[in-house]
C-alpha positions in Angstrom: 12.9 12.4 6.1 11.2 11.7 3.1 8.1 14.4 3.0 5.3 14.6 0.1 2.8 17.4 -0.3 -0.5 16.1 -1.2 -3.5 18.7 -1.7 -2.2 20.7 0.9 -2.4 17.5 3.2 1.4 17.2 4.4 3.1 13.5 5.2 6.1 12.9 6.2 8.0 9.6 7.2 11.1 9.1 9.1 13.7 6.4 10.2 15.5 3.3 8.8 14.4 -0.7 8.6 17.0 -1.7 11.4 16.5 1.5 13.3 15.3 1.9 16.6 12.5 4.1 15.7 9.9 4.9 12.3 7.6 7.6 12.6 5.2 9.8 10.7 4.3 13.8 10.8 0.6 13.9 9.0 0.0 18.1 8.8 -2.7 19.4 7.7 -5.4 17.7 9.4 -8.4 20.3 10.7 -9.5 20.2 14.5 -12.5 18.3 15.6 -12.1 15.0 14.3 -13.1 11.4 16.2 -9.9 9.8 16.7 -10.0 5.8 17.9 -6.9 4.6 19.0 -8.1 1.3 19.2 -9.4 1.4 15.6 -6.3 2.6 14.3 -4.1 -0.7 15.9 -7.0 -2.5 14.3 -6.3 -0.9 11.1 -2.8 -1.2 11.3 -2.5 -5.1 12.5 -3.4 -5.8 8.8 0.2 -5.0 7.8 1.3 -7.3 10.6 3.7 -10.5 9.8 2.0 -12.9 12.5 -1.4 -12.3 10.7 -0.9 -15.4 8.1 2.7 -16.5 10.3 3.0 -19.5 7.7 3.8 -17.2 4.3 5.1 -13.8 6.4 8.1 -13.2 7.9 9.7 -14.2 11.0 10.3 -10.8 12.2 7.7 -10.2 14.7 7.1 -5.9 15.2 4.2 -4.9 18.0 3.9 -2.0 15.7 1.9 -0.1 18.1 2.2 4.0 17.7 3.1 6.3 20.5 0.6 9.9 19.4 3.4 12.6 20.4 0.9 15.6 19.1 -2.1 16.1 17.2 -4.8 14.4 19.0 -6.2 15.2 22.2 -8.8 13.6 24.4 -9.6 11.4 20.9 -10.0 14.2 18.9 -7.5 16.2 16.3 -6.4 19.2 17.7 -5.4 21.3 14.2 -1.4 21.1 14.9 0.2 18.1 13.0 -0.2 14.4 14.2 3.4 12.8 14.6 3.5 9.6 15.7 6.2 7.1 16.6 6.7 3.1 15.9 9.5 1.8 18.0 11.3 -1.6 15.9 11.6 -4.3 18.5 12.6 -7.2 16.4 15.9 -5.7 14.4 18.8 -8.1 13.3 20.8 -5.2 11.8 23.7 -7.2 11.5 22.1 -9.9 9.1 23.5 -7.9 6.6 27.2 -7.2 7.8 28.4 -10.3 5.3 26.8 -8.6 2.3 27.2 -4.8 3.2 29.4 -4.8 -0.3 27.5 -6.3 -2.4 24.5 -5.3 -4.1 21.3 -7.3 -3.7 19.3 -7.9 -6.9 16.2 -6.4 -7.2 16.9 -4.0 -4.3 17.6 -0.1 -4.5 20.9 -0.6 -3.0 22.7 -0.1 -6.5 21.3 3.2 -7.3 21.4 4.6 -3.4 25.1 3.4 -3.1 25.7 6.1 -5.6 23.1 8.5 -4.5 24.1 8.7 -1.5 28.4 8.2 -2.0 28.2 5.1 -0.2 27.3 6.6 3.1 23.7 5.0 3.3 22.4 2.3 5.6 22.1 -1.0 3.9 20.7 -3.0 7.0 17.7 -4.2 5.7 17.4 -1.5 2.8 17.5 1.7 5.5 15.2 4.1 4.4 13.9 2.4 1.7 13.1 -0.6 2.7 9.3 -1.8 3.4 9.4 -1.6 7.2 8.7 2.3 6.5 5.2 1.3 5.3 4.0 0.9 8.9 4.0 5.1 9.5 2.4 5.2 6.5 -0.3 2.8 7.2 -0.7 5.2 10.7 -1.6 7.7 8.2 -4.2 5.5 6.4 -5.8 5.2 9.6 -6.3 8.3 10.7 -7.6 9.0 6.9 -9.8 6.1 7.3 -11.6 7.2 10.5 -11.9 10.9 9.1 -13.5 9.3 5.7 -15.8 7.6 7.3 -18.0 10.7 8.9 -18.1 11.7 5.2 -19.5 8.2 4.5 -16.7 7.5 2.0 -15.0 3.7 2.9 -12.6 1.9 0.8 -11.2 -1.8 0.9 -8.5 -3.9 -0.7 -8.5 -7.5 -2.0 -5.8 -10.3 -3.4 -6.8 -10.4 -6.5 -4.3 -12.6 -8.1 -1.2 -14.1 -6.2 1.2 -15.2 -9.4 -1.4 -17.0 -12.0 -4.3 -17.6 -9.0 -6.9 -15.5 -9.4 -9.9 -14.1 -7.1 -13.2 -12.7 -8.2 -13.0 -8.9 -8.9 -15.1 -6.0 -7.2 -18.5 -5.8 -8.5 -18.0 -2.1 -9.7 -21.1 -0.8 -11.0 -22.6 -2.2 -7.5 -20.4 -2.0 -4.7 -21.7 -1.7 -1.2 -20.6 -0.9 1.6 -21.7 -4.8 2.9 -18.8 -5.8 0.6 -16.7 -3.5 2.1 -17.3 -4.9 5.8 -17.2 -8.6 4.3 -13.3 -7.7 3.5 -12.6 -5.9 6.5 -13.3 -9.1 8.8 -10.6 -10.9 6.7 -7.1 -11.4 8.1 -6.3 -12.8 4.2 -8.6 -10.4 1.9 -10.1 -12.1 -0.8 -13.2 -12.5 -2.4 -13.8 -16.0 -2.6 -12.6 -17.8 0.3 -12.7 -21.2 -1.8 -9.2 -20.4 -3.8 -7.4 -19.0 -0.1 -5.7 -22.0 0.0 -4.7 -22.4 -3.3 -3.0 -19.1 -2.7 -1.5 -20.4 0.4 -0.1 -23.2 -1.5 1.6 -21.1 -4.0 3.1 -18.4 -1.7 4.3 -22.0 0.1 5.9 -23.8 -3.2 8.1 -20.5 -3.7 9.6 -20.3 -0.4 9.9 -24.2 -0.5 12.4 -23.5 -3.5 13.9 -20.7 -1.8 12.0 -18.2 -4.0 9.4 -15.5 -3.7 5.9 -14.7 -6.0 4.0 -11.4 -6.5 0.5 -10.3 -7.4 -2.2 -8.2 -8.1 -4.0 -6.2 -5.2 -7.7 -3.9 -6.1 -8.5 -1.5 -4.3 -12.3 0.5 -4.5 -13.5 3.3 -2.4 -17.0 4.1 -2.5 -19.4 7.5 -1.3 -16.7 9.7 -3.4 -19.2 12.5 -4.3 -19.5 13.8 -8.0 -16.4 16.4 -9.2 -13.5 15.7 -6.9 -10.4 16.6 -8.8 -9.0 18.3 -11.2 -8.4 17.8 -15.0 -4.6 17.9 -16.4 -2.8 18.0 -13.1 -3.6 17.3 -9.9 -6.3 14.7 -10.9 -7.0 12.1 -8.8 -6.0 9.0 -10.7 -2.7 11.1 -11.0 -2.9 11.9 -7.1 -3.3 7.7 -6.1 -0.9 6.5 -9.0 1.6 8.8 -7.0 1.1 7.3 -3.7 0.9 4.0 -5.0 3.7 4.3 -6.7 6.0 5.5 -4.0 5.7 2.1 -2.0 8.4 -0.6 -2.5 7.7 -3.3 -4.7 5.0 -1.7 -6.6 5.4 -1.8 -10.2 1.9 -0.9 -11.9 -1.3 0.3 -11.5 -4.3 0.4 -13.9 -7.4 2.0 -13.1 -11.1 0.9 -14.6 -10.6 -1.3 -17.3 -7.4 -0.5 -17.7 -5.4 -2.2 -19.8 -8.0 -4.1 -21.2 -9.7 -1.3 -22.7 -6.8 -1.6 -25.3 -8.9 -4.5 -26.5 -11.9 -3.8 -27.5 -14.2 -1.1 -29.1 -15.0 2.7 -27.9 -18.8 1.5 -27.8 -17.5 -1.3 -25.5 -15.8 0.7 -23.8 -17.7 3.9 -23.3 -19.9 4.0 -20.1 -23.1 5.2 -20.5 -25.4 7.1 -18.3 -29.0 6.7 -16.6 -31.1 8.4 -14.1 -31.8 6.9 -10.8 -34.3 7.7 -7.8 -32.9 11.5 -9.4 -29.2 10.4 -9.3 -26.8 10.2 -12.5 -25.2 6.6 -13.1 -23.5 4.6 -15.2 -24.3 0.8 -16.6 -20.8 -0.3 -16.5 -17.9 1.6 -14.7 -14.9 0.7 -17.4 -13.7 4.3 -16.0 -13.1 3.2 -12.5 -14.7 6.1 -11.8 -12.7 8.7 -12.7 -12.8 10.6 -15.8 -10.3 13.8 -16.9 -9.0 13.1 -13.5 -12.2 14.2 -11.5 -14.6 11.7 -9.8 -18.1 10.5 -11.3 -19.4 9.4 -8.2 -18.8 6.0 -9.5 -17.1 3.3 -6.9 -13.2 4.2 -7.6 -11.6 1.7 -8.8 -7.5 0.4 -9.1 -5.3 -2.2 -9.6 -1.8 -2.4 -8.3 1.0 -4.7 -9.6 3.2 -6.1 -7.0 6.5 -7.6 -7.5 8.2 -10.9 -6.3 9.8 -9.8 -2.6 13.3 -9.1 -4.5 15.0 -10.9 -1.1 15.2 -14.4 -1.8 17.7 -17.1 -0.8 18.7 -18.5 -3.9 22.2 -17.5 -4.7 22.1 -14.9 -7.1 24.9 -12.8 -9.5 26.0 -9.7 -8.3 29.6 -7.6 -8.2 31.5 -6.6 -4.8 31.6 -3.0 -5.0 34.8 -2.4 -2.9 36.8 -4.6 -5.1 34.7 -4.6 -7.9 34.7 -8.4 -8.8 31.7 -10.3 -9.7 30.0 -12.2 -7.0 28.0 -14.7 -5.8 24.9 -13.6 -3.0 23.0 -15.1 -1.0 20.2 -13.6 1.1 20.3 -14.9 4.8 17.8 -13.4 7.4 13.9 -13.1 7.6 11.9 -12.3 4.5 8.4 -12.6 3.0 7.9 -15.1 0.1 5.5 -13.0 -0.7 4.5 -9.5 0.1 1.0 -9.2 -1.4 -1.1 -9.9 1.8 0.5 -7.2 3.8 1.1 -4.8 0.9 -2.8 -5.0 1.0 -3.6 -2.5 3.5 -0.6 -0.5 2.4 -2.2 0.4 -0.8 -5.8 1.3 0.6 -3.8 3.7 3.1 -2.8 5.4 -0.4 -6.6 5.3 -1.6 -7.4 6.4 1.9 -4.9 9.5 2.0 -5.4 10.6 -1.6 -9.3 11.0 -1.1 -9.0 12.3 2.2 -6.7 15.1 0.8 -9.6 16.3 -1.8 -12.1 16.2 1.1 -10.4 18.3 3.2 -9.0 21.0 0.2 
């Protein structure tokens, strides 16, 4: 069980890619919250592969939780939510020709030796990306809580390889954009470059290849002074989250990297009063500064990496006899991970927040 103490807020996630059963245990959590079931499958369905069935996988998951504790009568009960995901779809034994040998790209290498060769490969076990769906269960139920506190949050596609969408409006985001993006079963901004996107995710698994991308992610109605400076911030608290989800491999927050470019003046957000409230022109910040909030719309961006199972054939060593050898990848893979990843990520942005709310 992997297990992460966030704020106080407790998750922990369970189970193996090939598995019969994935599951979460969310502590923490007071008593007296709305809980929709129905809104949480909604939420949830975004991971899905037969949302966009042309650039996903083939493996089809109903990925629909059974609530074992926690909520009552649709409402949080104060004892810890755990939650169950059954896997319906496994092929475990896709993997029996290349049990031996590592898979570029993949964690096997370093968990061969981690865990003295005892792990389970099938799929990548505990590591793989299938574990995602508990923690998306959790993004829910942070996502419903979040919202009697008016705080919402959304994810887009911003780029898939060099094809790029518009970016959030952050000095100005509404919650009208929000509810624009969560209609879309492919997030973007402008609809006009979709298939463009399409086409791209399409050419790589035509050559037997996969592409990566760029996801943002904003969250709105975050009052002033969440946070805390040095550690424990919470650009420090969503980099963490973020960053413990396969195939991420960056995140920037503001203007980011960009910043690196130009002048302080530039670069420096200044302030002015409105109808009483204290705001910024631009929000280069991302709206966070000394790791505490500004009231500002908070704003990320997440690097994701090519899906590392592809079926070109590929170098790698046997580790039984410890030869080099040839791999290739058989079974049922995305191309392209971004559009699911999607929701993963503002289930991070979701959890982090709702952690600070609740502290």
């Amino acid at each position: 069980m992997s297990s992460i103490w966030n704020n106080g807020l407790s998750i922990s996630i369970f189970g193996e890619s090939h598995g019969s059963t994935i599951g979460v245990v969310l502590d923490k959590i007071p008593a007296g919250y709305d809980i929709n079931f129905n809104d949480i499958i909604k939420f949830m369905s975004k991971r899905k592969s037969n949302i966009n069935k042309e650039i996903s996988t083939k493996r089809l998951e109903t990925d629909i939780p059974e609530i074992l504790s926690g909520i009552y009568n649709n409402k949080t009960t104060g004892t810890p939510i755990a939650a169950i995901i059954k896997n319906i779809d496994i092929k475990g034994n896709d993997y029996d020709e290349i049990s031996s040998v590592f898979r570029p790209g993949h964690a096997d290498f370093p968990l061969h030796f981690k865990h003295k060769g005892f792990n389970n490969k099938s799929g990548g076990g505990h590591s793989s990306g299938r574990l995602t769906a508990p923690f998306v269960f959790a993004g829910a139920i942070a996502n419903q809580i979040l919202k009697t506190y008016k705080i919402y949050s959304a994810s887009h596609i911003i780029s898939i390889k060099t094809i790029k969408d518009i970016s959030f409006n952050t000095e100005n985001l509404k919650k009208k954009n929000i509810d624009i993006l969560d209609k879309k079963t492919f997030p973007i901004i402008d609809d006009s470059i979709k298939q463009s996107m399409i086409d791209q995710i399409l050419l790589a698994k035509s050559e037997k290849d996969s592409v990566g991308g760029i996801i943002e992610t904003a969250i709105i109605g975050v009052p002033v002074g969440l946070g805390n400076p040095i550690f424990n911030g919470i650009q420090a608290n969503i980099a963490s989250l973020v960053m413990s989800i396969p195939s991420t491999k960056g995140i920037e927050f503001g203007n980011g990297f960009e910043s690196t470019k130009i002048y302080g003046s530039k670069n420096n957000d200044e302030y002015y009063i409105d109808n009483n409230m204290i705001k910024s022109f631009s929000n280069n910040h991302g709206g966070i500064l000394g790791g505490v909030s500004t009231g500002m719309p908070i704003v990320f961006k997440t690097a994701i990496k090519p899906t590392s199972s592809i079926s070109k054939v590929q170098r790698s060593i046997n580790f039984k006899t410890m030869k080099n050898e040839k791999i290739k990848i058989s079974g049922r893979h995305d191309p392209c991970i971004v559009p699911r990843a999607n929701i993963v990520i503002q289930s991070c942005a979701n959890i982090s927040i709702l952690s600070y709310i609740l502290r």
